[in-house]
N, C-alpha and C positions, 0 to 999 in steps of 0.2 A: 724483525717485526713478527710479532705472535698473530698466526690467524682464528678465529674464534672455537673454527674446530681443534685446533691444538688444546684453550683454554679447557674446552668441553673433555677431551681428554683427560687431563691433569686431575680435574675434579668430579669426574665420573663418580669414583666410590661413593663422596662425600653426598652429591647431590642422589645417586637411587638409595645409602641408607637413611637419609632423613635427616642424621644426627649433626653434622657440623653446617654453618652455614655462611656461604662462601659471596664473598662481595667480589664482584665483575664490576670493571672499570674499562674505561681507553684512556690510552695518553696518545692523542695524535691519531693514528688510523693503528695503531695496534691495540692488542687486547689483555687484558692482566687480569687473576684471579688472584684473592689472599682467604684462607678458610677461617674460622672464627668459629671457638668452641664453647666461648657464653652461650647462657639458655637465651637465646634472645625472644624465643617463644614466651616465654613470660616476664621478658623486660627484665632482664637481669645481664648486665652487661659488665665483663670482666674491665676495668681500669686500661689497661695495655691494648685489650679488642677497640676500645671506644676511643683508643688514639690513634690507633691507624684508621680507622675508621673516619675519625676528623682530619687525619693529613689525608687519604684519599679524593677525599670532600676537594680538597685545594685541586687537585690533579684533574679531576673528572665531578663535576656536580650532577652530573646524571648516572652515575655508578648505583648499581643494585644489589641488594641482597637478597639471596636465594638461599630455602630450603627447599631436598626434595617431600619432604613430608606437608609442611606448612601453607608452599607455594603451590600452585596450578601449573600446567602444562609438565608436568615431572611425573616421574614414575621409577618403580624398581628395576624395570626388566626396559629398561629405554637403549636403545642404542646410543652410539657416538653422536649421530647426525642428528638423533631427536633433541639430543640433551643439548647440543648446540642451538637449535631453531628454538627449545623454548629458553634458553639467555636470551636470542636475541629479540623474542615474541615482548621480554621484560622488558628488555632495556629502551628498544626502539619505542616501547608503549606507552613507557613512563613507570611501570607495577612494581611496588615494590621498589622504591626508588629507596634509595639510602640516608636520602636528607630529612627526609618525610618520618624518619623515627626518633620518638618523641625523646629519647635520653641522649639522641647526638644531639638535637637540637638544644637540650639543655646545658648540656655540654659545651656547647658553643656559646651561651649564654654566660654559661658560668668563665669562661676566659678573657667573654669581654669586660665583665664588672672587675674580674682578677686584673687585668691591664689596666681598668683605670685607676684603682686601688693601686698600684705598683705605680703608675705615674704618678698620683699626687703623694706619695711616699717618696717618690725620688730613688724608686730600689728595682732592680734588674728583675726582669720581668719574661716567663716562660709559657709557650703554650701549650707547653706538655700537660695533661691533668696529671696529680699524682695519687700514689695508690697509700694512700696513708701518710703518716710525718717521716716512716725512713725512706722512703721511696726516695730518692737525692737521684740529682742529674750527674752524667759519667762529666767529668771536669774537663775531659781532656779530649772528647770530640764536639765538632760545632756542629750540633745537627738542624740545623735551621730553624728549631720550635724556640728561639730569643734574635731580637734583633742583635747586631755588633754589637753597637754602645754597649746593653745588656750583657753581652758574653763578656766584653774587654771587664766591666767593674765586678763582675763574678768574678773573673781571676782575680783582682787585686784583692779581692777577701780571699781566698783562694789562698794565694802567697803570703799575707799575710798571716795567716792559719799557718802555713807551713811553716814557718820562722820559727813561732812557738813548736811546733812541733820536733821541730831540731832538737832545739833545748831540751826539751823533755826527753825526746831518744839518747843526747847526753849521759843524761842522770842517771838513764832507767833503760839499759840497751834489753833489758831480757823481759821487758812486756812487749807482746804484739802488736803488730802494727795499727790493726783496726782498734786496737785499747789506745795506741799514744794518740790518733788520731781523735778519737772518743775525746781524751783528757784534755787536746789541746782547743779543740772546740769549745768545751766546756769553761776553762782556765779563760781564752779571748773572751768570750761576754762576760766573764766574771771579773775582768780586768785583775785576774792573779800573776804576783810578777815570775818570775823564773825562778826565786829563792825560793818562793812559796811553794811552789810546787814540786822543787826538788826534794822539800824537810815531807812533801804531802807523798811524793812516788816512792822514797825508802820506806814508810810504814806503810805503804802500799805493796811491798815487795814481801816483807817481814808474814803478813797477814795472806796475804794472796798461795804463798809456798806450802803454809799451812793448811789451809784451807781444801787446794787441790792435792797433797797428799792425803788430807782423811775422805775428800770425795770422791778420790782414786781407787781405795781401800774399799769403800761401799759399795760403790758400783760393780769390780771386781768380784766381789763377794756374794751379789744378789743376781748377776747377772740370768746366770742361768732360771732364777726364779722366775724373774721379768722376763727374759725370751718366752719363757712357755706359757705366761700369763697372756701377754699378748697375744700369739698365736692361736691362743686359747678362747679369747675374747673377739680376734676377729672368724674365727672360724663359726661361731656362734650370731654375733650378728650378721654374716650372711644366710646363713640358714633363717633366723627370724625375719629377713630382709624381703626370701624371695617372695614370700606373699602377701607384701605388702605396699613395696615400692614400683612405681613402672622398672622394665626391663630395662629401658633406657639410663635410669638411673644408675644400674649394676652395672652395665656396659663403659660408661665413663668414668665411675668409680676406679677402674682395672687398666681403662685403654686409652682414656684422652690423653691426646700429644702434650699437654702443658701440665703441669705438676699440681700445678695451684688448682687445676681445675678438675683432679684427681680429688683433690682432697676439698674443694668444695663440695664433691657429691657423696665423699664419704662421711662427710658434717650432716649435709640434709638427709642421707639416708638414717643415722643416728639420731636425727631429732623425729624424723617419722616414725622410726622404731619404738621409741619412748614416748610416743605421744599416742598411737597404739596401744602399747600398753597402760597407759595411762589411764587411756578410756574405757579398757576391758576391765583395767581393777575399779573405775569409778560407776560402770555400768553391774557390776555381782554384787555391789556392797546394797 
């Protein structure tokens, strides 16, 4: 059983630099912390953050979220014991609750309209939000966000899917697997039969060999140009960066723990850079 000054430990860092923000829960008389590196300072919350975020919700409805920049009772230079009393100053207070922010809430909105829409369709139905159309559920663990029913008739499409896909790996043993997969998706809604696809995979093979020898060739060949272009162009836009964007921005660009969220701050840094200059060339003319 985790006690709270443990949890205060764990995320020390997190809570005196400001930047990630970390939701404290109980399950039972213990204590859990999960950090989150969405800006959620300005309501911008990554897809993956706002699901654990909403399984949390199930576990603990009075679970908080903490920054130390954002929140009160926090500070840089806080000890162990401070950073513990102000979690619990939140939690027991109500501050800062985690239900109370407006994009879980919708969120939760949005799955129950998705449930009802999937029951009068008759179609298996998930409470995971997903982060775009390829975002797909892993098939092969039950993680509790579908009822049964729901998970048993995903498999039978599931295996059915695989069936075709047999056949086509058949045909066509030297395309990859996420490609046979690809095709045999595609092939089931189109109700193409196995012939078809087999006269469609050989000009697919014919075309494809060609293709990636001459893109092999190019790449090969330019590489070194494009290494230095890049390197070239990012070394440049941080220089135009640093005075323009918050620090913080630089700081997650380089250091956040999630990839995605690396390169979300390297987008917004790039549209602020160009939007600067935008306005310096619209303000001389």
């Amino acid at each position: 059983m985790a006690a709270l000054r443990d949890i205060a430990r764990d995320v020390a860092e997190e809570i005196r630099d400001g930047i990630g923000w970390v939701i404290v829960y109980r399950t039972g008389r213990s204590w859990s912390a999960l950090t989150l590196w969405s800006d959620l300072g300005s309501g911008e919350w990554e897809t993956d953050d706002l699901n654990d975020a909403i399984g949390i919700l199930k576990t603990d409805p009075d679970a908080v979220v903490l920054n130390g920049y954002y929140c009160g009772h926090f500070g840089e230079g806080m000890t162990i014991d401070e950073i513990a009393a102000g979690i619990r100053w939140h939690y027991e207070g109500g501050h800062n609750r985690l239900a109370d922010y407006y994009e879980v809430e919708q969120g939760l909105n949005a799955i129950e309209e998705a449930r009802k829409t999937a029951e009068a369709a008759g179609l298996p139905f998930c409470e995971r939000l997903a982060d775009g159309p390829d975002d797909e559920l892993d098939p092969y663990t039950y993680d509790g966000s579908m009822s049964l029913d729901d998970y048993e008739a995903m498999q039978d499409a599931r295996t059915a899917r695989e069936e075709l896909t047999a056949v086509v790996a058949a045909q066509a043993p030297g395309l990859p697997a996420e490609k046979l997969d690809e095709l045999a998706a595609t092939a089931a809604g189109l109700h193409i039969s196995p012939e078809t696809m087999q006269q469609i995979l050989e000009a697919f093979d014919r075309v494809a060999a060609a293709v990636k020898e001459i893109a092999r060739a190019l790449m090969e060949a330019f590489k070194p140009i494009i290494d230095w272009a890049k390197k070239t162009a990012e070394r440049f836009m941080e220089a135009l960066a640093a005075g323009i964007v918050p620090r913080k921005w630089l700081h997650l660009a380089k250091h956040a723990k999630k990839a995605r969220t690396r390169k979300k701050y390297r987008n917004r840094i790039r549209r602020a850079v160009f939007a600067a200059l935008a306005a310096e060339g619209g303000g001389s003319s």
